[in-house]
C-alpha positions in Angstrom: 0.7 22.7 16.4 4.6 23.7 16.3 7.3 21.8 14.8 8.0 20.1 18.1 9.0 16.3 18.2 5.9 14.1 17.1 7.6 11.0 17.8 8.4 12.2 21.5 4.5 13.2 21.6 3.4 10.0 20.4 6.0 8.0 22.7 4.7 10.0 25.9 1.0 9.5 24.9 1.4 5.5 24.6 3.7 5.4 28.1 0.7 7.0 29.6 -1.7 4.9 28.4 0.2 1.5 29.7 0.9 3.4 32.2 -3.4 3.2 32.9 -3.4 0.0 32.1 -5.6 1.0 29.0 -5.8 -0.1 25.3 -7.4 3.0 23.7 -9.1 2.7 20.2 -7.5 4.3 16.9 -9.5 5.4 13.8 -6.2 5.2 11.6 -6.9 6.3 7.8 -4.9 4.5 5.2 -3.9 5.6 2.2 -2.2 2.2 0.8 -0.7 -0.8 2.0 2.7 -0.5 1.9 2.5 3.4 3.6 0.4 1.1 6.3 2.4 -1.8 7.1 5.2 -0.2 9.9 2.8 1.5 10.9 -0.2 -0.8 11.9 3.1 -3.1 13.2 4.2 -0.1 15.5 0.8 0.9 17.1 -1.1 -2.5 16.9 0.2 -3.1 20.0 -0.6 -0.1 22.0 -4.2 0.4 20.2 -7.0 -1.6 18.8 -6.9 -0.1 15.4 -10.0 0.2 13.1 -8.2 1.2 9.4 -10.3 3.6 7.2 -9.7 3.4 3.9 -11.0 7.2 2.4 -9.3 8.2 -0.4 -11.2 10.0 -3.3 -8.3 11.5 -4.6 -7.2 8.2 -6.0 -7.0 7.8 -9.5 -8.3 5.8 -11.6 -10.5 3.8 -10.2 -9.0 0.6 -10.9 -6.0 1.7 -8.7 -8.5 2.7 -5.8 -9.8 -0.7 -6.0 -5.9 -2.5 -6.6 -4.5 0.1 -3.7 -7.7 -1.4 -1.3 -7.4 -4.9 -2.5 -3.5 -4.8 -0.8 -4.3 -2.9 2.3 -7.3 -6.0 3.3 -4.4 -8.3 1.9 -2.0 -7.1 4.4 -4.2 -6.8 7.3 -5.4 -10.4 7.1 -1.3 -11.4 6.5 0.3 -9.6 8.8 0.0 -10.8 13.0 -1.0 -8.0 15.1 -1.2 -7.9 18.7 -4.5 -6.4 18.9 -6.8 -7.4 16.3 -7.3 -4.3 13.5 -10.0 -4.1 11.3 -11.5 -2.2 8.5 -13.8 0.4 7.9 -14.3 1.6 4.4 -15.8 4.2 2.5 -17.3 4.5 -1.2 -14.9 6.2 -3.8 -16.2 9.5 -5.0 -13.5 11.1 -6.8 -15.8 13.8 -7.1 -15.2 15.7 -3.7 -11.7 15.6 -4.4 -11.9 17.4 -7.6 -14.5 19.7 -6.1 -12.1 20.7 -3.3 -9.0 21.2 -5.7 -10.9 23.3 -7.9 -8.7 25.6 -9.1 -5.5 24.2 -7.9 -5.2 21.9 -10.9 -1.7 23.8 -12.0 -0.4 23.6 -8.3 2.8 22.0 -8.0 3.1 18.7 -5.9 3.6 18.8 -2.4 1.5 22.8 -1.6 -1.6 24.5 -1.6 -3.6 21.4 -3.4 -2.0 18.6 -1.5 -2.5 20.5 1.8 -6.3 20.6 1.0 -6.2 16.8 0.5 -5.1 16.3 3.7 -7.9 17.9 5.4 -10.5 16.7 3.1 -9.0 12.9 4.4 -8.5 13.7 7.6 -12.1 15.5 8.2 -13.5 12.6 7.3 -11.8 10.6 9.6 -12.3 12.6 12.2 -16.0 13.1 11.7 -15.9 9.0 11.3 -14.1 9.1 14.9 -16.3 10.9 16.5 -19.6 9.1 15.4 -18.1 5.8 16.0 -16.5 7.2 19.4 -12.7 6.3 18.8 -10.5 7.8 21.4 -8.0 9.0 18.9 -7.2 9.5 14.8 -4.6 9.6 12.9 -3.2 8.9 9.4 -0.6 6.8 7.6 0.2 9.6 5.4 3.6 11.1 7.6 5.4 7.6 6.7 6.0 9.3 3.4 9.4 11.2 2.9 7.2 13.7 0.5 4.3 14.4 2.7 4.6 17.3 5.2 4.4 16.0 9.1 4.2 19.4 10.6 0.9 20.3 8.1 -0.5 17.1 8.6 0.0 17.2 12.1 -1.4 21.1 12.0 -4.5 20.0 10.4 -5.4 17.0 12.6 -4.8 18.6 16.0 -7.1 21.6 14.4 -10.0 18.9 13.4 -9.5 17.5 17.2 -10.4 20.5 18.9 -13.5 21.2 16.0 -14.6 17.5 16.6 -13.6 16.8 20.0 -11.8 13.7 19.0 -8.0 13.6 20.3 -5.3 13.5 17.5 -2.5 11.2 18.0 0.5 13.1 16.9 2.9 11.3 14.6 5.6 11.5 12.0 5.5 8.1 11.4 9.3 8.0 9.0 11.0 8.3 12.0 13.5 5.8 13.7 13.5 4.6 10.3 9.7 3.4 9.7 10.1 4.3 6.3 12.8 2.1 5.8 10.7 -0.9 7.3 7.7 -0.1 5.5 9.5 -1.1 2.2 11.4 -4.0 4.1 7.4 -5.2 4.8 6.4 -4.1 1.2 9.0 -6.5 0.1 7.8 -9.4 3.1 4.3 -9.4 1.8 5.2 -9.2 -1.9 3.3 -5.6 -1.8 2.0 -3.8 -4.8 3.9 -0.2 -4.2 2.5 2.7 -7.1 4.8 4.7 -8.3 2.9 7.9 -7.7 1.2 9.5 -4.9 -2.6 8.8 -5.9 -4.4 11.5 -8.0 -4.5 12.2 -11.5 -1.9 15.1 -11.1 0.7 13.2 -9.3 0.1 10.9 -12.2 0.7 13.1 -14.7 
C-alpha cells in the first residue's frame, strides 16, 4: 500500500457502506484505552465493533492487566451508537520476545516495532477471519510515534493472505489525537507514559 490518503480511503469505504444501507462488522485491536477512545467514538457509528485486546508486548504484567482494566472501563462508559464489545486474548509475553529476538538493541520506532505490528495485527486478522468479521483494523495509527503508512502496509498485506478486508486508517488525523486525550481527560483515563514493552520502558 502507498502513502496515499488513509483518511480519504476510510471516508470512501464508510460512504459506500451507508450508501448500501449496511452496518458491516469491525475486528478492531486495541492497544489501551486512551489510544481507543476517538477512535471507537468515530467508527462506532458506521460498524458494530468487536475490540480485541492482543498485546504480548506489554510489560509488566501488572500494566497488561491495568491497560485492560481501562479499555473494559471505557467501553462500558462511553455511549456508542452501535453496541461494541470485547474479545480478549491471554497475555503471553513470550511470543513477543520470541519474535524480537535479536532486535533487543533496536532503536524505538524500526525494525523491532515494525515486527510488533504484524505479530498484533496477524492475530487479528487470523481472529477476523475465524470469527468472519468483514474488516480489521487497529488503534495503533492514533499515535503521533507509530508509522501509518507501515501499519497500513502490513494490514492490507495480511488482508490479501487471510482474505479479510483491511480498513485503511490513520486514525490522528482531523485531529483524533487531540480528542483522544480530550476523552482521556472525560473518563479520568489512566494514559502510560510509554509505549508498552520492556524496551520502550527502559
Amino acid at each position: 500500500m502507498d502513502r496515499a490518503n488513509y483518511q480519504i480511503r476510510l471516508d470512501n469505504i464508510i460512504r459506500q457502506n451507508e450508501k448500501n444501507a449496511i452496518t458491516p462488522t469491525l475486528l478492531l485491536h486495541a492497544c489501551c484505552a486512551p489510544c481507543s477512545s476517538y477512535v471507537l467514538e468515530y467508527l462506532s457509528d458506521f460498524f458494530r465493533i468487536t475490540v480485541f485486546y492482543y498485546n504480548p508486548n506489554i510489560y509488566p504484567a501488572e500494566e497488561y492487566l491495568k491497560r485492560k482494566a481501562e479499555l473494559n472501563r471505557l467501553i462500558k462508559e462511553m455511549p456508542f451508537a452501535n453496541a461494541v464489545s470485547v474479545e480478549d486474548c491471554d497475555y503471553n509475553p513470550d511470543v513477543f520476545f520470541a519474535t524480537t529476538k535479536g532486535l533487543e538493541h533496536c532503536a524505538e520506532g524500526g525494525e523491532r516495532c515494525f515486527l510488533c505490528y504484524d505479530l498484533r495485527l496477524r492475530k487479528t486478522a487470523e481472529m477476523a477471519k475465524a470469527l468472519g468479521f468483514d474488516y480489521f483494523a487497529s488503534t495503533l495509527s492514533i499515535s503521533p510515534l507509530k508509522n501509518a503508512a507501515k501499519l497500513n502496509g502490513i494490514g492490507q498485506g495480511l488482508a490479501v493472505e487471510y482474505g479479510v478486508a483491511w480498513l485503511p486508517n490513520d486514525f490522528k488525523k482531523r485531529e483524533g489525537y487531540k480528542r483522544s486525550i480530550e476523552l482521556s481527560r472525560q473518563y479520568g483515563l489512566y494514559r502510560q507514559d510509554y509505549c508498552g514493552c520492556v524496551f520502550s520502558h527502559e
